[in-house]
LUMKE-726271 format. One record per atom (N, C-alpha, C): x, y, z; residue in one letter. Coordinates in pm, whole numbers, padded with zeros to 5 digits, always signed. Example, Ala and Ser with C-alpha at 12.3 -4.5 7.8 and 13.67 -1.06 7.14 Angstrom:
// LUMKE-726271
+01319-00569+00780A/+01230-00450+00780A/+01320-00330+00780A/+01285-00225+00708S/+01367-00106+00714S/+01290+00003+00787S/
//
This chain:
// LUMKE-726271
-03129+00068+08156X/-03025-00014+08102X/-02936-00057+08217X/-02887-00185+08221X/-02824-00262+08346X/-02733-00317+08257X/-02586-00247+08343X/-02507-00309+08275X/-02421-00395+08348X/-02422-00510+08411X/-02322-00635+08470X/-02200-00658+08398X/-02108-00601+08509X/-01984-00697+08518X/-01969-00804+08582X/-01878-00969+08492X/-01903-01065+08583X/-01735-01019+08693X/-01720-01104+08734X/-01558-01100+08812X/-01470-01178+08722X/-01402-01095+08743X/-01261-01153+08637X/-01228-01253+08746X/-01107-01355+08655X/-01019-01445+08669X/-00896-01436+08591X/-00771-01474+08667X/-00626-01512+08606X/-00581-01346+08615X/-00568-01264+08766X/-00538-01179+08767X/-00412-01183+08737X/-00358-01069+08700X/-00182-01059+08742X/-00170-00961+08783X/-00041-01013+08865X/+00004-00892+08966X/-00089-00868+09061X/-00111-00913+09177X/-00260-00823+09248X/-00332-00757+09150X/-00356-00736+09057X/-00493-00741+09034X/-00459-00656+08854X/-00329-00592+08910X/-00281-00505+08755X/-00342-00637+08614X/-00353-00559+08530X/-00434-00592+08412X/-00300-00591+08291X/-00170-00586+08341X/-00106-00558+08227X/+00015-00654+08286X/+00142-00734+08186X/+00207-00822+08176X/+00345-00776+08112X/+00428-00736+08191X/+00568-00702+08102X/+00660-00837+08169X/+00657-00812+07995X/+00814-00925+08013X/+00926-00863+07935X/+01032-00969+07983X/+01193-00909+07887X/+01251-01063+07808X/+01264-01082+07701X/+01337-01161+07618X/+01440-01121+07568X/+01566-01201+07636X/+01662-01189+07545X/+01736-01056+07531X/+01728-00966+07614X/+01753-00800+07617X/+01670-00703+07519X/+01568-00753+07464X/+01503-00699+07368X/+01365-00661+07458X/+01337-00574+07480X/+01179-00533+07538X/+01100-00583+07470X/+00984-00685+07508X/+00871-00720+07448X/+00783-00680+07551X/+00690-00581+07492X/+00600-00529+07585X/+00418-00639+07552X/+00379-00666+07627X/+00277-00793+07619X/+00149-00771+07698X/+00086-00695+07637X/-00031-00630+07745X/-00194-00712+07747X/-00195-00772+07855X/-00291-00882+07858X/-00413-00831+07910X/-00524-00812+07864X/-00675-00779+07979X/-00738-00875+07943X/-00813-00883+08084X/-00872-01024+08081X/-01011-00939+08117X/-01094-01024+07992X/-01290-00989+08024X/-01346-01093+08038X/-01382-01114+08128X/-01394-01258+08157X/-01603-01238+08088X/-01662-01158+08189X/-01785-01184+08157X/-01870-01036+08141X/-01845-00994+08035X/-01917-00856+08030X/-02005-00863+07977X/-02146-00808+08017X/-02290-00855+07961X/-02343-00726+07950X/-02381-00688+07874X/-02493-00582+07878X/-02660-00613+07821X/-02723-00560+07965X/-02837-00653+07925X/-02935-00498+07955X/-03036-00507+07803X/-03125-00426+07822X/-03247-00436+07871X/-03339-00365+07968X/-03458-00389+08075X/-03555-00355+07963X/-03620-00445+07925X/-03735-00370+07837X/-03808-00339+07904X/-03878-00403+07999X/-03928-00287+08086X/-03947-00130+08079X/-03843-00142+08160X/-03804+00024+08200X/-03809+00092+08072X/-03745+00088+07968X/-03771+00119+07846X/-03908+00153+07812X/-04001+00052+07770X/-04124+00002+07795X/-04211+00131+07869X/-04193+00147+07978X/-04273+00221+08068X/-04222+00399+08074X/-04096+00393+08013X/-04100+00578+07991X/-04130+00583+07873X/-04130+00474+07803X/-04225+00527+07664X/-04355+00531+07657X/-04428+00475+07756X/-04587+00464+07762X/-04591+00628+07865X/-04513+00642+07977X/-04520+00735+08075X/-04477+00867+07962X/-04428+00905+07846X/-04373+01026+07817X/-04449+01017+07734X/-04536+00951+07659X/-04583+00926+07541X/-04604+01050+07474X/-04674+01173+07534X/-04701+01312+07468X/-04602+01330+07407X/-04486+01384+07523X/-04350+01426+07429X/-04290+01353+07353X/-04293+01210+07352X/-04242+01139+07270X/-04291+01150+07145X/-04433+01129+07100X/-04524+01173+06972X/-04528+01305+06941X/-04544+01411+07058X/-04500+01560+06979X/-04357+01571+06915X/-04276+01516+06927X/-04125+01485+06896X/-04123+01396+06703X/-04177+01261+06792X/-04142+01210+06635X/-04219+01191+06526X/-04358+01284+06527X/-04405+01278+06382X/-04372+01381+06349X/-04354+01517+06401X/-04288+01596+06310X/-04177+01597+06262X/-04083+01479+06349X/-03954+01467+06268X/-03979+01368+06147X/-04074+01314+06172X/-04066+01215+06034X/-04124+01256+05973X/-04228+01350+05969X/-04303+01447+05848X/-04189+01549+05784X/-04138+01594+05871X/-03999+01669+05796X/-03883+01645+05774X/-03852+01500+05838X/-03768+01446+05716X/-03830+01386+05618X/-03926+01323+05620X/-03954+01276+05461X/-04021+01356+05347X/-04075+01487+05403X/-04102+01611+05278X/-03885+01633+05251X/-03803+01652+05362X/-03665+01740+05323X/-03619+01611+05225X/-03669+01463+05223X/-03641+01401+05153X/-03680+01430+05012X/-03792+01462+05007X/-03881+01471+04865X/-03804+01620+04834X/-03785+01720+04881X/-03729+01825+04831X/-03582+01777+04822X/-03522+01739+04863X/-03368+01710+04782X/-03391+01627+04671X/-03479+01555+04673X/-03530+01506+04506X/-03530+01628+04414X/-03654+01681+04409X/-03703+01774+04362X/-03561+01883+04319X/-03496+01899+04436X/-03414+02056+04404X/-03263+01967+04332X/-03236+01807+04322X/-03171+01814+04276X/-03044+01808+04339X/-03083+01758+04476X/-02933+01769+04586X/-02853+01669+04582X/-02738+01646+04622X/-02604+01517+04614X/-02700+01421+04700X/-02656+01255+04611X/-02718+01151+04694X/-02685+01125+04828X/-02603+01172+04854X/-02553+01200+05030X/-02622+01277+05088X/-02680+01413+05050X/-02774+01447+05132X/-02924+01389+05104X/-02896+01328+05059X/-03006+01270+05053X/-03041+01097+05123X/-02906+01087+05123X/-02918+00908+05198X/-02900+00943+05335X/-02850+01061+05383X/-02839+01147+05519X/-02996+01131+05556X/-03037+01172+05463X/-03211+01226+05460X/-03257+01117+05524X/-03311+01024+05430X/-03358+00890+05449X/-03292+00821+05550X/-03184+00800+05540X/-03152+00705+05697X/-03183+00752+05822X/-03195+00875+05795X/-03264+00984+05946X/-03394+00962+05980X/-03488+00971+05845X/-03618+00919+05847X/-03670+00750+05873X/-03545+00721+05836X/-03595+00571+05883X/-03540+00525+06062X/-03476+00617+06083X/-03431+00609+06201X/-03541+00670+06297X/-03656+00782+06262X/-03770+00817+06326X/-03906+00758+06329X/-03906+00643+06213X/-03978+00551+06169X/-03978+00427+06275X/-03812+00372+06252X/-03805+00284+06379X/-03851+00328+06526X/-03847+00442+06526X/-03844+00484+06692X/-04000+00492+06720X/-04097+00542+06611X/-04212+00565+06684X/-04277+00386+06660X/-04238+00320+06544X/-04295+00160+06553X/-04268+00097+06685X/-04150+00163+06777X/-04140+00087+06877X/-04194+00114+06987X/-04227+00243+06986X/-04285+00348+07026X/-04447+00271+07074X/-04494+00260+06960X/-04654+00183+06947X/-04682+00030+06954X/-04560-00047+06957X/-04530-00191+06967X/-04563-00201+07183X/-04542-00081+07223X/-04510-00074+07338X/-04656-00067+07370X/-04721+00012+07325X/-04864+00008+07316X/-04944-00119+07311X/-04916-00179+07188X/-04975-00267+07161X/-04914-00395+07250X/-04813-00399+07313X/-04741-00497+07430X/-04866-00496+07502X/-04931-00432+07575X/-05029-00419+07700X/-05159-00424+07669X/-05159-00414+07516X/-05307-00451+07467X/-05401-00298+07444X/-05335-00223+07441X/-05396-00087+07398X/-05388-00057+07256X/-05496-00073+07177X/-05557-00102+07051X/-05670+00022+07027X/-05587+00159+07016X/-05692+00248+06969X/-05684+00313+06822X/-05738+00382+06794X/-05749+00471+06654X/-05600+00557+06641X/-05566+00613+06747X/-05455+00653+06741X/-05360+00604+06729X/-05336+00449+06804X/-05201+00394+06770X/-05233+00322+06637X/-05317+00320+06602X/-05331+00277+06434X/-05308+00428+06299X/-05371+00516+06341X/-05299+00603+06329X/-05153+00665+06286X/-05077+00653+06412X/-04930+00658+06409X/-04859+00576+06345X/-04905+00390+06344X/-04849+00325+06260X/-04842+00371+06131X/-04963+00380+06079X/-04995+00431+05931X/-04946+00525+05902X/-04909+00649+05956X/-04823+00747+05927X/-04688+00705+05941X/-04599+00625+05995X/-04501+00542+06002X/-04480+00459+05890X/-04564+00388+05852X/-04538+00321+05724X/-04523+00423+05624X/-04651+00525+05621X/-04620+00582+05484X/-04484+00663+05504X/-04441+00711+05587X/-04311+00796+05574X/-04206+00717+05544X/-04228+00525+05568X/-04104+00452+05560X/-04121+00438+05400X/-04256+00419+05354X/-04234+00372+05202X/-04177+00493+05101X/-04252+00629+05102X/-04174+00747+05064X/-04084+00739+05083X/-03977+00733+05213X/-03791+00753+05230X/-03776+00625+05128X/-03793+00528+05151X/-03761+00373+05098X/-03777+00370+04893X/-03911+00433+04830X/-03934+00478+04766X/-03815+00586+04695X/-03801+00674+04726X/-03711+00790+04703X/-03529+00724+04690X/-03552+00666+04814X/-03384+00568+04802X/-03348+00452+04696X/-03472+00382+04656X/-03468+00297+04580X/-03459+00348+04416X/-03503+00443+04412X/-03569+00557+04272X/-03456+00646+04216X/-03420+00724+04327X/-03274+00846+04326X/-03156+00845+04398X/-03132+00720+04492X/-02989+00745+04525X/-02909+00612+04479X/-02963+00545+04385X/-02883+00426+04330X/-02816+00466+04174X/-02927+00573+04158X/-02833+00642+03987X/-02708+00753+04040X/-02719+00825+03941X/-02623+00926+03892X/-02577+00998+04055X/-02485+01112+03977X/-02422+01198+04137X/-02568+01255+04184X/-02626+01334+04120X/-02750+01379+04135X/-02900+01356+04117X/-02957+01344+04244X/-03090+01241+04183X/-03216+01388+04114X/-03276+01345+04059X/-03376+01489+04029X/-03514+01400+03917X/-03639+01427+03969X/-03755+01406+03927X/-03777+01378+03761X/-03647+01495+03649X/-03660+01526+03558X/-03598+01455+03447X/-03627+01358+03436X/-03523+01313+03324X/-03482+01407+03213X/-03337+01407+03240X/-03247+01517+03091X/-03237+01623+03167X/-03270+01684+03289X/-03258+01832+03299X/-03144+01840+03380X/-03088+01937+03359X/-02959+01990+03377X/-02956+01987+03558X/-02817+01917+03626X/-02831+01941+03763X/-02815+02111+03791X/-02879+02135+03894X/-02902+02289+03958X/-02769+02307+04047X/-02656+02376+04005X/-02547+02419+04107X/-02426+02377+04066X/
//
């Protein structure tokens, strides 16, 4: 990640970033910063290439997080937990979802087209449609989402 500053303009004061004035005997304090050109620009690249270079740890990392968030999803269904832990759930899982699609997009950037990165996608989708599934199903009703229609919340 490269982050450029451009050079400011319309310094004040040698170079101070701040502007006091006095009106009238009344303090008006008037604090001016000037950004003239702040860019933050991301290298896909570099990005790009520690994700192809770490790839092991990166995949030992995020299918088990997305296999266990989207079963801890299906069990806060199941047990009946507040839709907060449960939209906790799912936005976590979709947040491990995004990471390995980009993960394999990186793959597929360079033209590496194997069983495995087809694979990983497919396990990516299905963990996005389950969280997506589950969010659409149990955290738009009641305080408590649960499998059972009529049964009493647990706690």
């Amino acid at each position: 990640m490269v982050l450029s500053i451009g050079a400011g303009h319309g310094r004040i004061n040698g170079g101070n970033l701040q502007k006091v004035r006095y009106n009238q005997g009344i303090q008006n304090f008037s604090l001016s910063l000037f950004f003239s050109k702040l860019t933050l620009m991301v290298d896909l690249t570099a990005i790009s290439d520690f994700s192809r270079s770490n790839c092991i740890g990166i995949c030992a990392f995020l299918v088990p997080a997305m296999v266990l968030t989207t079963v801890q999803s299906l069990l806060f269904v199941i047990f009946q937990r507040r839709r907060l832990a449960l939209t906790v759930s799912v936005a976590l899982g979709w947040g491990w979802v995004a990471l390995m699609v980009g993960h394999v997009a990186t793959w597929f950037s360079i033209g590496v087209v194997t069983p495995v990165t087809f694979i990983l996608l497919t396990l990516a989708l299905v963990c996005w449609l389950v969280n997506t599934g589950l969010w659409f199903r149990f955290a738009q009703g009641g305080d408590r989402p649960g499998l059972l229609v009529g049964s009493p919340p647990l706690g």
